[in-house]
N, C-alpha and C positions, 0 to 999 in steps of 0.2 A: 396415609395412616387411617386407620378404623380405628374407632372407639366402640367397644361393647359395653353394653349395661348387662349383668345379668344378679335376679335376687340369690342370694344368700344360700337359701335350702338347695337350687337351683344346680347354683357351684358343689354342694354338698355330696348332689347326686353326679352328678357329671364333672368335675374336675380336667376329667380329660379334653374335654370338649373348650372350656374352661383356658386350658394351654397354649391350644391350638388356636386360640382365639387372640392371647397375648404376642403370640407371632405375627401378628398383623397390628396392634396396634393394644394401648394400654384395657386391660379388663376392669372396670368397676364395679364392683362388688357393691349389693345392697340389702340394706334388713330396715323393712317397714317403708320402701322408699328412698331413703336418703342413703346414699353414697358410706362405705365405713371401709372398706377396704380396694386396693389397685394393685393388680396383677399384672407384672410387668417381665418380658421378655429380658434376659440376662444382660445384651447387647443394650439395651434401652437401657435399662438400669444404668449400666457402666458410663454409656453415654451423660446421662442426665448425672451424674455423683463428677463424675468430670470437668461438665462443662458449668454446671452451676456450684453455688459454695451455703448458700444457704433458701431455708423454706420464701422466704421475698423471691427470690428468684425463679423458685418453682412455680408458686401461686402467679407468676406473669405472664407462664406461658397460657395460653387458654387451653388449649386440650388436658392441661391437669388441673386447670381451675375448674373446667367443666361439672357441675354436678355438685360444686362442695358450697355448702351454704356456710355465712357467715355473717355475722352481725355483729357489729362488737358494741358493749355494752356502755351507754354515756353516762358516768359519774356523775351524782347529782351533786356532789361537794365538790364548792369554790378553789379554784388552784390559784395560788398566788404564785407571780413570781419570783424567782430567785434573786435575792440582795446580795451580791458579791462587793459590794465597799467597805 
C-alpha cells in the first residue's frame, strides 16, 4: 500500500493524477499542512465500512492514523464519582 500526501490546490489542479494515486493506496489531502481530506479507492472504502463498525476502529489502523493530529483536551473541573446507593 502507498500513501500519498498531496496539498489541497494541488488536488485542485490535478484531480486526475489524484485518482490514480488512490489506486495504490489512501490519498491525503492537505490545506496548510495538516491532513483535512482522504481519497480513497471504492474497493478500499468498501473494505474498511465492512470490516470495521466504527471511527476507534479506524483511527487503530496506522495508515489512516497517519497524519491526523489530535490532542484532546483535559478539563480542568474536578469529576467526582458516581453514587449509585
Amino acid at each position: 500500500m502507498t500513501i500519498t500526501t498531496i496539498p489541497l490546490q494541488e488536488f485542485a489542479k490535478n484531480a486526475d493524477a489524484a485518482a490514480k494515486a488512490a489506486d495504490k493506496g489512501p490519498v491525503f489531502i492537505t490545506r496548510q499542512g495538516r491532513a483535512v481530506q482522504v481519497l480513497l479507492n471504492i474497493a478500499d472504502y468498501q473494505r474498511l465500512i465492512r470490516e470495521h463498525r466504527n471511527m476507534a476502529e479506524l483511527l487503530a489502523i496506522p495508515e489512516m492514523a497517519a497524519g491526523t493530529d489530535f490532542e484532546p483536551v483535559r478539563s480542568s473541573e474536578t469529576v467526582n464519582p458516581a453514587d449509585f446507593s
